[in-house]
C-alpha positions in Angstrom: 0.0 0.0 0.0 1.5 3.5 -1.0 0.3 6.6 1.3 1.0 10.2 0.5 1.2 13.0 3.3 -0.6 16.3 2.0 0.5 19.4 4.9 -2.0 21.9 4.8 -1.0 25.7 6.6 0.6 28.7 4.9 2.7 29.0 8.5 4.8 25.8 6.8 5.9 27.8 3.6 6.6 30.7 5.5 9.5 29.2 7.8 6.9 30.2 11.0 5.9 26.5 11.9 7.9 23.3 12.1 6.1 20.2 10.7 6.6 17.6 13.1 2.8 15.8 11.8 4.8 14.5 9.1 7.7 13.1 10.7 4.9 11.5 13.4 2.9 10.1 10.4 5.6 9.1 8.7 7.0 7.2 11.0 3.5 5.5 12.4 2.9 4.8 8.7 5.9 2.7 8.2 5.7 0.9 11.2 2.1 -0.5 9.5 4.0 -1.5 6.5 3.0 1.3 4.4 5.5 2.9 2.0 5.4 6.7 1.7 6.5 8.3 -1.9 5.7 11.7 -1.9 5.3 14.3 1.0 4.2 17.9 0.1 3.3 21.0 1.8 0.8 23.1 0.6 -0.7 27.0 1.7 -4.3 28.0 2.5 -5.3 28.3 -1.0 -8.4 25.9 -2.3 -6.9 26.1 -5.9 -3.3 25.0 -5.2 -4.7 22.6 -2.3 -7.8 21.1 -4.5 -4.1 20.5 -7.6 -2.3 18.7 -4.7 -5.4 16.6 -3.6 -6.1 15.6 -7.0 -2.4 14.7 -8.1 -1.9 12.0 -4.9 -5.2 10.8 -5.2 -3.7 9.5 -8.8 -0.3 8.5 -6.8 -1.0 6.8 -3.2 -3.8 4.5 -2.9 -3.9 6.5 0.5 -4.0 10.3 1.0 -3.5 11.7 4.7 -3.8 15.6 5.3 -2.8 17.6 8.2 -4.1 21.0 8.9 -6.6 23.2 7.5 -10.0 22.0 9.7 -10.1 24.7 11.8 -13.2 27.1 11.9 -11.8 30.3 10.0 -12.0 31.3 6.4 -8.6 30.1 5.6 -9.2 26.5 6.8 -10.4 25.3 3.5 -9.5 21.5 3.7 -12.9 20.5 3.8 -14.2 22.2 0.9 -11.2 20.9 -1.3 -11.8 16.9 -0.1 -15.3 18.1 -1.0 -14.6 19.5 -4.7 -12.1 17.1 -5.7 -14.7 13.9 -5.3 -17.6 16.2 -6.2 -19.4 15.7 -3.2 -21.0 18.5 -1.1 -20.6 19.6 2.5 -23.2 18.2 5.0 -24.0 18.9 8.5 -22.7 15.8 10.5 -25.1 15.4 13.5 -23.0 13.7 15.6 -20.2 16.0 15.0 -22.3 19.1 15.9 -23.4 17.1 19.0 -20.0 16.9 20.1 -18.8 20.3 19.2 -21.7 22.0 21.1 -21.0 19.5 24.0 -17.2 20.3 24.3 -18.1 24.1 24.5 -20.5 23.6 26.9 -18.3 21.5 29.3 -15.7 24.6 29.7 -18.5 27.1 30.0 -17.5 28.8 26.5 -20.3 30.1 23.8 -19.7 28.5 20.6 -19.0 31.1 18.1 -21.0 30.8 14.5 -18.0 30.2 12.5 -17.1 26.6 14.7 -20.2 25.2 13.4 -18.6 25.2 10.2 -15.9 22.2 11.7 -19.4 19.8 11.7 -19.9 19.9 8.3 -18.0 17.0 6.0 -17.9 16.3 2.4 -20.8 13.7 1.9 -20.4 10.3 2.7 -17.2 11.0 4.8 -17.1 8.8 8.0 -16.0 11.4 10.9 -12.9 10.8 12.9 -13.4 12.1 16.4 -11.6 14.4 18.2 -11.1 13.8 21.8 -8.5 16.2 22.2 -10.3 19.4 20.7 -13.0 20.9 18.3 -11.7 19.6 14.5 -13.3 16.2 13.8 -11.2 14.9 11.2 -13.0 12.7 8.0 -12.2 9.6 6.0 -13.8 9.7 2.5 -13.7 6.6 0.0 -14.5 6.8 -3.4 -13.5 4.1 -6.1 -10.6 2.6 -4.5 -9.4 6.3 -3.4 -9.0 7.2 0.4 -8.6 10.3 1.8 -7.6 10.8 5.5 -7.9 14.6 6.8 -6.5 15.1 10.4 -6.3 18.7 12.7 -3.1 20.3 12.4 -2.7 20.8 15.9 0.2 18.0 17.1 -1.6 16.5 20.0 -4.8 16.4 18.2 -3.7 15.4 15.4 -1.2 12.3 16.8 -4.3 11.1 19.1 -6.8 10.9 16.4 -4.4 8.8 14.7 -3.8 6.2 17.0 -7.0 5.7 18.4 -9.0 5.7 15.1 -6.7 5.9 11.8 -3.9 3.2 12.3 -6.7 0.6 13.4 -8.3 1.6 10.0 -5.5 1.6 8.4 -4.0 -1.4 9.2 -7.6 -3.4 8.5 -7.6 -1.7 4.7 -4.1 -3.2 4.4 -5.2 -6.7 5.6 -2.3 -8.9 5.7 0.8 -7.6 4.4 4.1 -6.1 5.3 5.7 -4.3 8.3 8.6 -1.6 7.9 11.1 -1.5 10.7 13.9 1.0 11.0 16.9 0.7 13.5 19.5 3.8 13.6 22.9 3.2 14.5 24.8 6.3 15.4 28.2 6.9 15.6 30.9 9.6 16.4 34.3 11.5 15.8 33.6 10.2 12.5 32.2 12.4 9.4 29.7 11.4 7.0 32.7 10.7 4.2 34.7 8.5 5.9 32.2 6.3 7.3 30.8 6.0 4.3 34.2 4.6 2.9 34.1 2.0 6.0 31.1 0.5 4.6 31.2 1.5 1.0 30.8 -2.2 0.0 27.6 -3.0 2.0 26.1 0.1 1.1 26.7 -0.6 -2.7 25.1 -4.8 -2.6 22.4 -4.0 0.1 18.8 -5.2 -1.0 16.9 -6.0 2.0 17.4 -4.5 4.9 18.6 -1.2 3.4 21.2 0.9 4.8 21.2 4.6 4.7 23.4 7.5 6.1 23.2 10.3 7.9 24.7 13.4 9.4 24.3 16.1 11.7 26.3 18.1 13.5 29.1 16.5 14.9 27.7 12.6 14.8 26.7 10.2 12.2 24.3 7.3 11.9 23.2 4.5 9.6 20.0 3.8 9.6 19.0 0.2 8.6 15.4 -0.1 7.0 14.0 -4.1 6.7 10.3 -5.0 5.1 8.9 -8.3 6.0 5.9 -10.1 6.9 6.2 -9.6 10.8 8.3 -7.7 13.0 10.3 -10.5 14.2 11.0 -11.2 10.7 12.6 -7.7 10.2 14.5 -8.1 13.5 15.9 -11.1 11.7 16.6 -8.9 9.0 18.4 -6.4 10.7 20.6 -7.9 13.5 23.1 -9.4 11.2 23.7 -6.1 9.4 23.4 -4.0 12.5 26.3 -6.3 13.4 28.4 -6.4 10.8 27.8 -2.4 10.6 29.0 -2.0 14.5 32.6 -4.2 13.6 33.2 -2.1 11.2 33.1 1.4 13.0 33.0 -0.2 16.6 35.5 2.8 18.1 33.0 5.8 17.1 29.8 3.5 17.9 27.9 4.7 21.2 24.5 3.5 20.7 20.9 2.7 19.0 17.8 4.6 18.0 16.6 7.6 20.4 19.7 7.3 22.5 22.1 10.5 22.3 25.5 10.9 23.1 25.0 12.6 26.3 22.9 9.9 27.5 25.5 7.1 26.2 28.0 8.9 28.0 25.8 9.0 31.1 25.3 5.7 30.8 29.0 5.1 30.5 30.1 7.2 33.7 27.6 5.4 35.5 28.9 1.7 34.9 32.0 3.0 36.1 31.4 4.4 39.0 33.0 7.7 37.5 32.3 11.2 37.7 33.0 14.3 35.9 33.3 18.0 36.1 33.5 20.6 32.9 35.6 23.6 32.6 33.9 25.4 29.5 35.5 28.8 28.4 34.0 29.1 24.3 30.9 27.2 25.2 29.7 28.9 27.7 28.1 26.2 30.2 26.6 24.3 26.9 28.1 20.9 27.9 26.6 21.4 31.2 23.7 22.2 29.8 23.4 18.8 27.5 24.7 16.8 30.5 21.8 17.9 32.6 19.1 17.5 29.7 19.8 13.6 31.1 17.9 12.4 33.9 19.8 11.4 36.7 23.2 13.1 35.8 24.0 14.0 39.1 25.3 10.6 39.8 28.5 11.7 37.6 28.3 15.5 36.9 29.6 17.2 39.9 30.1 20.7 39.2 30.8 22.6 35.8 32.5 26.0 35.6 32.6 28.7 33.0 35.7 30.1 33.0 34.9 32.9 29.8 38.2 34.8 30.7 41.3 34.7 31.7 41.4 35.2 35.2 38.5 33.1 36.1 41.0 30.2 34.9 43.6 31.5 37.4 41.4 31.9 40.3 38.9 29.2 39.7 40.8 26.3 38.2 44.6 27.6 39.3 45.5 28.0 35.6 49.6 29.4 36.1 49.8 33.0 34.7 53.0 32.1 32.9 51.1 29.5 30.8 48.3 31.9 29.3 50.8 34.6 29.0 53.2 32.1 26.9 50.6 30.2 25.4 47.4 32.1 25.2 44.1 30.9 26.5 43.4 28.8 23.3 46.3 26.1 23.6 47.2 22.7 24.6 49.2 23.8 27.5 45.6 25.7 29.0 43.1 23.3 28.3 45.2 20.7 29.7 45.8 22.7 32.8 41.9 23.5 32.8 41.1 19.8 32.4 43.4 19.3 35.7 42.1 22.1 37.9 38.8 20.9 37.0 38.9 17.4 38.1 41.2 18.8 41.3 38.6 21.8 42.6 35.6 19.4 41.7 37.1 15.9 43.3 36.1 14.3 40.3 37.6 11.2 38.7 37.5 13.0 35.4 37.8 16.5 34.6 36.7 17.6 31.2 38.1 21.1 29.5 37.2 23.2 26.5 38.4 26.7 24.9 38.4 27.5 21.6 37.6 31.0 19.5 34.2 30.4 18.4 33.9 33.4 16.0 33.1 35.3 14.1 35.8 37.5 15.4 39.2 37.1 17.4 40.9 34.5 15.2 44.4 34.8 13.7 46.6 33.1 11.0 48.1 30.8 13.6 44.5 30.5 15.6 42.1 30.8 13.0 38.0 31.3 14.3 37.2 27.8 14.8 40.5 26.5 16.3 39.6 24.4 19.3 41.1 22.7 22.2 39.8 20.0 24.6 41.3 17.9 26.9 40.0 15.1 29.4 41.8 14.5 32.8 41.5 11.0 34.5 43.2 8.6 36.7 45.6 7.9 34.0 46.8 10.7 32.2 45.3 13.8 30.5 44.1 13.5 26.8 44.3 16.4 24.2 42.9 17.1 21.0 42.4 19.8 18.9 40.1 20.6 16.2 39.4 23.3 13.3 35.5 23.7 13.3 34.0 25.5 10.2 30.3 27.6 10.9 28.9 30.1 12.1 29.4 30.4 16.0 26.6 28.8 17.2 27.9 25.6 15.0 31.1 25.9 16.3 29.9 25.5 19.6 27.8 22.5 19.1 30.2 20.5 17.6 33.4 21.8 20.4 30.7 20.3 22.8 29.9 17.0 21.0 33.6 17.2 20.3 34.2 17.0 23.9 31.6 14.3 24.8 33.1 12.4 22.2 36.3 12.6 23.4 35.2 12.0 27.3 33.2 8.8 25.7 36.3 7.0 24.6 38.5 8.1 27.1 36.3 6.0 29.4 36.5 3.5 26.8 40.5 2.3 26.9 
């Protein structure tokens, strides 16, 4: 069965609005086994909207809108379902009943326009709406199905699950499921894993392997079809394997997980603990640390030492060493690392400073020019990195950089 996701709202085209419906749906689609082809967004406009209708209902043998069944002039979802199958609109009792019943129950008048939401292209059966006023419709019409859901996320994701995928999944009868497992990987680019696993990537068939990148970690994402899920499982666990050997050093986990939290994870097992000195991040590893439940079992303390004599007085950073060396160098964010773990008691301290742009760089310490370091029982670790961007980018990847680095320190 092929689906195709119409997203209904002028805020989409105009940057003002991030369309997370059609992540959700894609996603809850392909877990029933049903391939998606085409996605496309769409303004409040019944001509353009009643072109787009009309071309997936030739495409998918299942169309699913978001958006545009609210009760102003420029929700106009309904009346394109309506004109494209040359129906009319018609008062849906039940529908009414509902609207006027969730107004009442919160002590609100139902303004005129609202009644407008009870009225569906003929024929349609309505999808209720438990979570607010916009019952959503399924119309059928010679083989053709069109789904038309709220645009409002939490409306939009309930009305799904409790009344769509049970639909769906019926119309589809016995078939296929889709599974997807992401693999995700860093201190690694997108290039040079691709190399590791050029081979596999070039014969795969089924499962599928695709990659991906973002800012400062990569992932593989391996796609299986099959009758069942445990079929699909049986699919993917030998590739997921032979993936992992391949790139086991920059490997820290599976699916949702993020680095942070396979850090965390890490720390934990290990008894260990940590504390950050951040100078060109400003506090933003501490900050992604603490995003994870239940980091204070290994983040102790975390200092932003922005300028020069907050490293003296704060992490005992000698004089002579940011005077020789400057405050970006191997020297300092060794000697930040140190003080770190020393002034927080921590078995690991964990240092950053860098020039994150756009200004203050040089020939010899261009903008981007990092420097971490990672002090532990046995040593201190240094790396240093040239980061391209803007300087919000440069301080993402110094802190993933850092993560990283902590990640397979722990690691040895």
């Amino acid at each position: 069965m092929k689906a195709e996701l119409v997203m209904v709202g002028s805020e989409l085209l105009l940057g003002e609005t991030i369309d997370t419906n059609a992540t959700f749906l894609a996603g809850e689609l392909a877990a029933l086994g049903i391939d998606v082809h085409f996605k496309t967004t769409v303004g409040d406009n019944w001509f353009r909207l009643m072109h787009v209708l009309s071309q997936a209902l030739v495409r998918a043998d299942v169309v699913i809108t978001g958006g545009g069944l609210g009760p102003t002039m420029d929700d106009l979802t309904r009346e394109a379902a309506a004109g494209v199958f040359g129906r009319d609109l018609a008062l849906d009792e039940q529908a009414m009943a509902d609207l006027e019943r969730f107004f009442e129950q919160r002590g609100r008048a139902m303004t005129r326009n609202n009644r407008k939401q009870a009225y569906l292209p003929e024929d349609a059966k309505a999808i209720p709406n438990d979570w607010g006023t916009a019952p959503g419709f399924i119309l059928e019409d010679n083989g053709r199905c069109l789904i038309s859901l709220p645009g409002v996320p939490r409306e939009m994701r309930g009305m799904f699950s409790a009344t769509v995928a049970p639909y769906l999944a019926k119309r589809r009868g016995e078939g296929s499921v889709i599974l997807s497992r992401s693999l995700h990987f860093s201190g690694i680019g997108e290039s040079a894993m691709e190399d590791a696993v050029k081979d596999i990537l070039l014969t795969q068939t089924n499962p599928t392997v695709a990659p991906y990148a973002s800012l400062g970690t990569v992932k593989l994402r391996i796609t299986a079809k099959a009758a069942s899920r445990q079929l699909c499982e049986n699919l993917i666990e030998p590739m997921e394997e032979q993936l992992i050997a391949r790139l086991k050093p920059h490997f820290f986990g599976r699916d949702g997980i993020s680095l942070e939290e396979a850090l965390g994870k890490e720390l934990r097992q290990q008894n260990a603990t940590v504390a950050l000195a951040e100078s060109c991040t400003g506090g933003l590893i501490g900050h992604r640390l603490t995003n994870v439940s239940g980091s204070s079992d290994y983040f102790l303390a975390g200092f932003v030492t922005y300028s020069n004599e907050a490293k003296e007085a704060i992490l005992n950073v000698p004089q002579a060493l940011l005077l020789e060396h400057g405050a970006v160098s191997e020297p300092v964010a060794k000697a930040m690392a140190e003080g770190a773990r020393l002034v927080g008691s921590t078995t690991w301290g964990l240092a950053v400073t860098g020039i994150a742009g756009p200004n203050g760089g040089s020939d010899a310490k261009p903008v981007g020019t990092v420097h971490l370091a990672a002090a532990g029982p046995d040593g201190t670790y240094h790396e240093r990195h040239l980061f391209r961007g803007a300087r919000e980018q440069i301080k993402d990847r110094t802190a993933t950089a850092a993560l990283d680095l902590l990640r397979r320190c722990l690691s040895h």
